[in-house]
C-alpha positions in Angstrom: 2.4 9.4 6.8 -0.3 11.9 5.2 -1.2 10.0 2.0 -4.1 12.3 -0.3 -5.9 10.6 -3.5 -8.1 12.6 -6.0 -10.5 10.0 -4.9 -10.6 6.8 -2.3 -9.3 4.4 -5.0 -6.5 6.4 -5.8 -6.5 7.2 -2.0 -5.5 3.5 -1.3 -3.5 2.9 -4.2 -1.2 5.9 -2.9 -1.0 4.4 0.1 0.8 0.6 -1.1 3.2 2.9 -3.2 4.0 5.1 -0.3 4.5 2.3 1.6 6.9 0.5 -0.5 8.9 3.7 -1.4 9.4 4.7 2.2 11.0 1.3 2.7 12.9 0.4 -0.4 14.4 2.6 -3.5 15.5 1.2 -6.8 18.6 1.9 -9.5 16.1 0.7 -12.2 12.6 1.3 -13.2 10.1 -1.3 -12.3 10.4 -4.4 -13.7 7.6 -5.2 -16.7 7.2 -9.0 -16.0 6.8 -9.7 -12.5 4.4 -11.6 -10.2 0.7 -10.9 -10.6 -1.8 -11.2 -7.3 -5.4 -10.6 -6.9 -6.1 -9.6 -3.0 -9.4 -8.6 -1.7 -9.3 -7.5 2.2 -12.6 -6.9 4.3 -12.7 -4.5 6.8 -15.5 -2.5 9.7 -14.9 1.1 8.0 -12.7 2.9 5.7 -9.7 3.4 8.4 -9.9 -0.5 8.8 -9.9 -1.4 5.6 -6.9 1.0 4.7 -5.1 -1.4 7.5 -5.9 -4.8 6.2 -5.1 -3.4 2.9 -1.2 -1.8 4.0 -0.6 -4.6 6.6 -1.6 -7.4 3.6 0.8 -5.4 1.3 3.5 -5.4 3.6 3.0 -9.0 4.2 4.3 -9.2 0.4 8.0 -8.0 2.0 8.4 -10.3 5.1 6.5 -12.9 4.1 8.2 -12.8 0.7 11.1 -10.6 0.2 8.7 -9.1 -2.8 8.7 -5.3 -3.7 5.0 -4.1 -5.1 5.4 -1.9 -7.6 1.9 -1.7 -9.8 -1.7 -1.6 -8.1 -4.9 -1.5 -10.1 -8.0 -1.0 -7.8 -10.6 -3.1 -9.2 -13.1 -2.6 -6.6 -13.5 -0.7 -3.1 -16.3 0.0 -1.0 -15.9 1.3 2.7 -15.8 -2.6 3.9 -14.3 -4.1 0.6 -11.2 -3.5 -1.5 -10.2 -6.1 -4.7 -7.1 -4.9 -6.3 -4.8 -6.4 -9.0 -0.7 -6.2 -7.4 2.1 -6.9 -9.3 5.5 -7.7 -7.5 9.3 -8.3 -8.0 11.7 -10.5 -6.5 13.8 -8.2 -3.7 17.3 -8.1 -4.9 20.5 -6.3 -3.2 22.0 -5.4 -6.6 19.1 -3.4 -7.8 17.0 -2.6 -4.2 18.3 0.0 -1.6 16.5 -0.8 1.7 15.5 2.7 3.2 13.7 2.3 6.1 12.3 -1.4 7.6 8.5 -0.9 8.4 7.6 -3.6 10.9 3.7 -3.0 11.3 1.1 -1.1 10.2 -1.1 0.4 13.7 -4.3 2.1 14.0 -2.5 4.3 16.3 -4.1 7.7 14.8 -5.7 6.3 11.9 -7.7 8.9 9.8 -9.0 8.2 6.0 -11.9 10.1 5.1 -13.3 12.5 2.2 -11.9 16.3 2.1 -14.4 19.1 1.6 -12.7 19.5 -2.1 -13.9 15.9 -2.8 -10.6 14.6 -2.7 -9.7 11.9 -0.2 -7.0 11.7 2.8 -5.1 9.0 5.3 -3.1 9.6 8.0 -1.5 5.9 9.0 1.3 5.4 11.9 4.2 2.8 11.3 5.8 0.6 13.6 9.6 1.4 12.7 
């Protein structure tokens, strides 16, 4: 997936929604109440980072059966992300499940700045 940001926080927000909306489509809008979570991830370097981040997001579906569906990014440097995630409950009669994403890899990983100023990730999924 090629995921593009007008800058790297929108860059990695992108990225959690794309995730989630290759995987799951809803009937209804977001819900407004829903689960709040503060996560903060470390990584070596901007594609490392933009792992930990997807790979802890996705956790959020296996680990939980949870659909994120608003990210505020509070905070992000190249080693450091802290991000505000709200999520709802997964449920059959609302939820479509698209396409189950088993891992995030670093096959091909990419994430950098664009000449324009704008930023870009290419990230592989385990399918």
């Amino acid at each position: 997936m090629e995921i593009f940001g007008v800058n790297e926080r929108a860059l990695f927000a992108n990225a959690g929604k794309a995730l989630f909306e290759v995987m799951v489509t809803s009937e209804e809008p977001p819900s407004e109440s829903g689960h709040q979570h503060r996560i903060e991830i470390e990584g070596e370097d901007w594609p490392d980072l933009m792992i930990n981040w997807l790979r802890e997001l996705l956790y959020f579906w296996h680990g939980a059966q949870q659909i994120i569906n608003r990210i505020e990014i509070e905070s992000l440097t190249p080693t450091r992300l802290q991000a505000l995630v709200t999520s709802e409950d997964f449920s059959p009669q609302i939820h479509q499940i698209n396409k189950e994403i088993k891992a995030v890899t670093y096959h091909q990983i990419d994430v950098g700045s664009q000449a324009d100023g704008s930023w870009r990730a290419r990230v592989v999924f385990d399918v």
